[in-house]
C-alpha positions as CSV (number, residue, x, y, z in Angstrom):
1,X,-11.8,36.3,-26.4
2,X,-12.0,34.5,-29.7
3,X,-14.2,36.3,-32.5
4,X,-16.5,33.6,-34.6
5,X,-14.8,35.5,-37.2
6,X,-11.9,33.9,-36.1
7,X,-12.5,30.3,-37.2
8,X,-11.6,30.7,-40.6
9,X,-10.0,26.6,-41.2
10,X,-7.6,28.2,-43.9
11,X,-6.1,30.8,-41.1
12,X,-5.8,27.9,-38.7
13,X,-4.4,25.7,-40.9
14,X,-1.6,28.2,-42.0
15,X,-1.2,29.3,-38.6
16,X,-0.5,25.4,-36.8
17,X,1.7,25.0,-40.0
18,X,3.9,27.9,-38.7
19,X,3.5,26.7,-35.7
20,X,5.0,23.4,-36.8
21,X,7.5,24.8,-39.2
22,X,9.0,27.7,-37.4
23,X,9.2,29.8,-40.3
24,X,7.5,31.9,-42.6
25,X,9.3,30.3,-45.7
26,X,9.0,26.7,-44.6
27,X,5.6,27.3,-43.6
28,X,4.9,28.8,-47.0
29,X,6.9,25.8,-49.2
30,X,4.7,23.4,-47.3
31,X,1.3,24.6,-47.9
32,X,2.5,25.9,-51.2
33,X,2.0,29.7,-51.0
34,X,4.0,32.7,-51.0
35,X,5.6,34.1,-47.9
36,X,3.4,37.1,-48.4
37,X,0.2,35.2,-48.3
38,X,1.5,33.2,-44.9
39,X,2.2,36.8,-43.1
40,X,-1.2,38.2,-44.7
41,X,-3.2,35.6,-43.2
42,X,-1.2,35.1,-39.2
43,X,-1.8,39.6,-39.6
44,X,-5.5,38.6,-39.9
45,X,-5.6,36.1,-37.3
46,X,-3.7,38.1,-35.0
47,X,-5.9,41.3,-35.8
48,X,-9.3,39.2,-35.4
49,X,-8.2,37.4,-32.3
50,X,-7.2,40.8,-30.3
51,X,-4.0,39.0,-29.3
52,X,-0.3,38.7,-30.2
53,X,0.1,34.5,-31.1
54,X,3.6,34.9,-32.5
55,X,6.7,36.1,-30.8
56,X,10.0,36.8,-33.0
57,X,13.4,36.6,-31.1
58,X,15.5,37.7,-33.9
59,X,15.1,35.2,-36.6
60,X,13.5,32.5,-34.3
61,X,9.9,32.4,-34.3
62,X,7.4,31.0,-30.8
63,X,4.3,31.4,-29.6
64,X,3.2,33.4,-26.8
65,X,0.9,31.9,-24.4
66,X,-2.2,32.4,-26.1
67,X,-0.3,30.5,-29.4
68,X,0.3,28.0,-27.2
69,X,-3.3,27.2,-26.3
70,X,-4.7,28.2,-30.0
71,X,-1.9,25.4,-31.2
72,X,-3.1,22.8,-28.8
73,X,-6.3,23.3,-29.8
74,X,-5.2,23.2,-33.2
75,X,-3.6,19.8,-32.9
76,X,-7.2,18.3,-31.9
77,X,-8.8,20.0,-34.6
78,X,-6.9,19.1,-37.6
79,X,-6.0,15.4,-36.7
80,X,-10.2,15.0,-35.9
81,X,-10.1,16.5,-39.4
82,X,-7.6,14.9,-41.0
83,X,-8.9,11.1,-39.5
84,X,-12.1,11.9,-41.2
85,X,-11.0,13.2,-44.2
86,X,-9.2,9.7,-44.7
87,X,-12.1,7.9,-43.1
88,X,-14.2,9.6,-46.0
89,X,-11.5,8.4,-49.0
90,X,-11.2,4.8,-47.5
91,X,-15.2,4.7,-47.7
92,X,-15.1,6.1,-51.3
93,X,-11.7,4.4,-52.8
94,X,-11.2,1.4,-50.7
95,X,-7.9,3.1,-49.7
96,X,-6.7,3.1,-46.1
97,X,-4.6,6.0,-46.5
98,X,-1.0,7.0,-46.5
99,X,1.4,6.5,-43.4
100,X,4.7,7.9,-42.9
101,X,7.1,6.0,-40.6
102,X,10.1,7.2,-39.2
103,X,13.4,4.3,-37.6
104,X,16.7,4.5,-36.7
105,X,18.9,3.9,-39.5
106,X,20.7,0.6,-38.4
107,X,17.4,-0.5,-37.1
108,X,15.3,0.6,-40.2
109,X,18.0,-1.0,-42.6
110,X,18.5,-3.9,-41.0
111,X,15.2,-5.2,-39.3
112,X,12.1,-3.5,-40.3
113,X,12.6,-3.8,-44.0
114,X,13.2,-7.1,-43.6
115,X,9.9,-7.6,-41.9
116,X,7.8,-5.3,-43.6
117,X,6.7,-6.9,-46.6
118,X,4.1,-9.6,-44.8
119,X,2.2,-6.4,-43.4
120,X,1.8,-4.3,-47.0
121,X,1.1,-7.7,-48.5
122,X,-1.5,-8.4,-45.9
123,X,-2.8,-4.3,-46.0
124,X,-2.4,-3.2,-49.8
125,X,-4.5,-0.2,-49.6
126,X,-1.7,1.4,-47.3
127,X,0.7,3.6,-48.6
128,X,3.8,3.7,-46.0
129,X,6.7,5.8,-46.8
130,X,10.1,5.0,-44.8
131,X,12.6,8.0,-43.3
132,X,15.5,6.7,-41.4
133,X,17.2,9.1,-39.4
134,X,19.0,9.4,-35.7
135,X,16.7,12.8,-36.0
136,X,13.6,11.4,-35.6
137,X,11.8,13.1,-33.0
138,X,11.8,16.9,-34.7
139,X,9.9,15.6,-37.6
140,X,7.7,13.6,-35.6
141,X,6.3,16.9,-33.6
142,X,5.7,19.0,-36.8
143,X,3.6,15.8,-38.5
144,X,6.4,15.0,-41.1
145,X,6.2,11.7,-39.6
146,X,3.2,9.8,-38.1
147,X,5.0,7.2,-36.3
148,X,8.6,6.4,-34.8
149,X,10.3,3.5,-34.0
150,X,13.6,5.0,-31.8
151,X,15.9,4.2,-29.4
152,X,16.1,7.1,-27.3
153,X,13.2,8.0,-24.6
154,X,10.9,11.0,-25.7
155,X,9.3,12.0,-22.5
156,X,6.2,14.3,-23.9
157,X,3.2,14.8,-23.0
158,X,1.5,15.0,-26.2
159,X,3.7,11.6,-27.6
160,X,1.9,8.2,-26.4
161,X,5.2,5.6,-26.5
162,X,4.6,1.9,-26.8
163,X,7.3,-0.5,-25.7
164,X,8.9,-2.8,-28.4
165,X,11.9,-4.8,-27.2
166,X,15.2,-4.2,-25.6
167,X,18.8,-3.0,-27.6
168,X,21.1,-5.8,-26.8
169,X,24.4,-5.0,-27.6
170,X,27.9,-7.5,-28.2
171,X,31.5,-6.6,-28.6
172,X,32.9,-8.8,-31.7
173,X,35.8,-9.3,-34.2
174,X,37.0,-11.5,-36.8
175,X,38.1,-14.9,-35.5
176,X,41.7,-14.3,-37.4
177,X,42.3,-10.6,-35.7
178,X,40.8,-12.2,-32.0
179,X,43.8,-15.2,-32.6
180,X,46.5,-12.2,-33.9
181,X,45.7,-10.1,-30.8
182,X,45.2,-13.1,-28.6
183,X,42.0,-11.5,-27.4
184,X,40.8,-13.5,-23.9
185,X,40.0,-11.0,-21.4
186,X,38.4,-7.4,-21.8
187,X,41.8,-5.7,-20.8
188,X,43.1,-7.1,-24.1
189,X,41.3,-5.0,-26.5
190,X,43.9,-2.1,-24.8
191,X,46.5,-3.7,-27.0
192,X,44.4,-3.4,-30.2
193,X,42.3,-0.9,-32.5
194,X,39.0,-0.8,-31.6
195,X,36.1,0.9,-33.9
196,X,34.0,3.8,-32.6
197,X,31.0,6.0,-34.1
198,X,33.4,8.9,-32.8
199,X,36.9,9.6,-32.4
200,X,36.9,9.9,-28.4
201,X,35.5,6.3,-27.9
202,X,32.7,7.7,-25.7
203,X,30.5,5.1,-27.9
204,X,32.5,2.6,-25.5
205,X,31.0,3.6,-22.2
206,X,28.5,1.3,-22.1
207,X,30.6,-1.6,-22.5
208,X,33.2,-0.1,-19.6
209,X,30.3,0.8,-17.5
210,X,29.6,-2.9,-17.5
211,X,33.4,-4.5,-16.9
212,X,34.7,-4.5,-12.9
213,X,37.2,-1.7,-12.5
214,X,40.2,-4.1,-11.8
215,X,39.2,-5.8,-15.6
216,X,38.5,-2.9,-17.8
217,X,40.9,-2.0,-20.6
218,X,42.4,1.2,-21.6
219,X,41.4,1.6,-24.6
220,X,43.7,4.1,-26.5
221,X,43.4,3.1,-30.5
222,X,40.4,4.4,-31.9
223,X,39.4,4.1,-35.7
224,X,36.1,6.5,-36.2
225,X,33.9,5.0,-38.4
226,X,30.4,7.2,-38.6
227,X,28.0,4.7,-39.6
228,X,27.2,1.2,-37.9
229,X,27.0,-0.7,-41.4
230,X,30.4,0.4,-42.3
231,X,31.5,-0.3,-39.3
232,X,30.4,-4.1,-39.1
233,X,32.1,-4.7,-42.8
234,X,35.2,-3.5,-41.3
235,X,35.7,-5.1,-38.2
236,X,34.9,-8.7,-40.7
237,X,37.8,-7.0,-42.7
238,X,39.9,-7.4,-39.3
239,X,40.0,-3.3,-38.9
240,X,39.3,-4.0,-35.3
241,X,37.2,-5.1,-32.7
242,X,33.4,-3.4,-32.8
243,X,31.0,-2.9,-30.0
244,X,27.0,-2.9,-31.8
245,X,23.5,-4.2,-31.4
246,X,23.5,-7.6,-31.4
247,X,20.7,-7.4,-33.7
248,X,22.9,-5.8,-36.6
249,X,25.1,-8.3,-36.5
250,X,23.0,-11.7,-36.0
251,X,24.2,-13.0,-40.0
252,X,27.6,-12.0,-39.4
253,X,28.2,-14.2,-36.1
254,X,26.0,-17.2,-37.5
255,X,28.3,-17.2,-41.0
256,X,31.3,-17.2,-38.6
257,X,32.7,-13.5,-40.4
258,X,32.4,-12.3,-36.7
259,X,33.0,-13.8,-33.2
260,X,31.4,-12.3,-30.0
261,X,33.4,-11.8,-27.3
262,X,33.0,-12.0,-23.5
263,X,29.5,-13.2,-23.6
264,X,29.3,-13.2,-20.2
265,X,29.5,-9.2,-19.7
266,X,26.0,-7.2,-21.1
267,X,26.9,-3.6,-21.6
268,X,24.0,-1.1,-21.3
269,X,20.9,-1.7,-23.0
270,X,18.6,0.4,-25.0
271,X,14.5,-0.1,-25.3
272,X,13.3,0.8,-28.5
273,X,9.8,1.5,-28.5
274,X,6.9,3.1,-30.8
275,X,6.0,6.8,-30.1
276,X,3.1,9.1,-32.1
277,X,1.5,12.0,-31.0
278,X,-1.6,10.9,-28.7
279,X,-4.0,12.5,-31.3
280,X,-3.5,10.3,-33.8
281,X,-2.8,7.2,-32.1
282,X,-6.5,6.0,-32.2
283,X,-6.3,6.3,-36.3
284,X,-6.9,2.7,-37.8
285,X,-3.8,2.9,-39.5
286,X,-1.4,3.5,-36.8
287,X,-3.0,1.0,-35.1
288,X,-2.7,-1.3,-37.7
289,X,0.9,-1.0,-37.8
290,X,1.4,-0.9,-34.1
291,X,0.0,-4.0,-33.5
292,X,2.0,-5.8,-36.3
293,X,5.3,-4.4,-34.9
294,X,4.4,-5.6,-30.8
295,X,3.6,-8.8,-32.3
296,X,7.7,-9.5,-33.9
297,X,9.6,-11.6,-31.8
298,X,12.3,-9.8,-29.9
299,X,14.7,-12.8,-30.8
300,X,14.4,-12.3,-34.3
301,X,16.6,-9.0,-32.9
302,X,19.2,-11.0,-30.9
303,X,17.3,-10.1,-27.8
């Protein structure tokens, strides 16, 4: 059982930072102390609890069970703190505080940057920083990010995920390599390059999952191109024929630089969707933003 001793805020706060961090050294550049002074004060904690918190499995650092509970309990504390600790600046500087926002990066670079500027305009006392990464749930969990706009489904119990709009995607090409390749039906892209985020063509499936075995091509030329962007500005090169979300390449098809092809097959769709940790969801500022973002129009995003 817990000592009143014990709830020393400094100790806590150094030991949820581990927690988060998963090392001694991150945990120490974070909160800006030496390593010493980290393993000083989780010795303490330990000693004044009566109860191993940390395990070490050779350099990897966890919890035991009672870390566990202490870090959950943690996460309630510090984010009640943290709200009212902003609460308390925003009374005394008119500020509503700082918000870090995590996207994907064809999404972040393409649509939210595009649509961000009416919401600081309309909240200039918010200070939003941007991180666009396909990594986005890791930094999410250990509070380098407040909020994340992603793709893929994060099925935690501590994250509270809020539905945006559904990943359309379109297979397209320039109109002069569609006429070169005489490109009508699917099985016709077997006869030409095709551009892939990796060298295998597994970014493909979904479009093949979606085309009747007797129709599907074999595709066999792949160009790997590791970034969606690049991608897009070669396949209006004539590289190849691209498969992407239809909302990265909206400008491209209404210029003409791209056409989509086979309109009538819709390969597998993604949801993106808002996720933050439950604890901080009710803060005004999350809030703020996620109401903004549920109120864009999903055609806006080819959708």
């Amino acid at each position: 059982m817990f000592m009143d001793a014990l709830l020393d805020l400094p100790q806590l706060r150094t030991f949820f930072t581990l927690a988060q961090t998963g090392s001694f050294t991150a945990c120490a550049r974070r909160l800006n102390r030496t390593q010493s002074a980290v393993s000083h004060a989780m010795a303490r904690l330990e000693e004044l609890a009566g109860v191993r918190l940390l395990e070490r499995r050779g350099r990897s650092l966890g919890l035991t069970e009672e870390g566990r509970r202490l870090y959950q309990a943690c996460e309630q504390v510090f984010a009640t703190l943290d709200a009212a600790s902003e609460d308390l600046r925003r009374h005394q500087s008119l500020s509503k505080g700082r918000l870090r926002v995590g996207a994907t990066v064809e999404f972040g670079s393409s649509i939210l940057m595009r649509h961000m500027q009416p919401f600081l305009a309309a909240n200039p006392d918010l200070e939003i920083d941007f991180t666009l990464s396909h990594d986005l749930l890791a930094p999410l969990l250990r509070d380098d990010l407040d909020l994340i706009i992603d793709c893929l489904e994060h099925l935690l119990p501590s994250l509270k995920k809020t539905p945006l709009f559904r990943e359309t995607y379109v297979v397209a090409c320039a109109p002069a390599f569609r006429k070169v390749h005489r490109i009508r039906v699917p099985g016709d892209l077997g006869r030409c390059p095709v551009l892939s985020l990796d060298k295998a063509g597994t970014w493909w499936n979904r479009f093949l999952m979606a085309v009747p075995g007797r129709d599907q091509p074999q595709l066999e030329r792949f160009i790997a191109i590791d970034h969606i962007r690049a991608m897009i500005h070669a396949a209006a090169e004539g590289m190849g024929a691209l498969l992407v979300p239809r909302y990265s390449v909206l400008e491209e098809l209404e210029r003409g630089d791209l056409v989509a092809l086979f309109p009538a097959i819709r390969p597998a769709e993604d949801r993106f969707s808002i996720y933050q940790k439950k604890v901080k969801a009710s803060q005004e500022k999350q809030k703020l933003l996620t109401r903004y973002l549920q109120g864009l129009s999903p055609a806006e995003f080819g959708s």
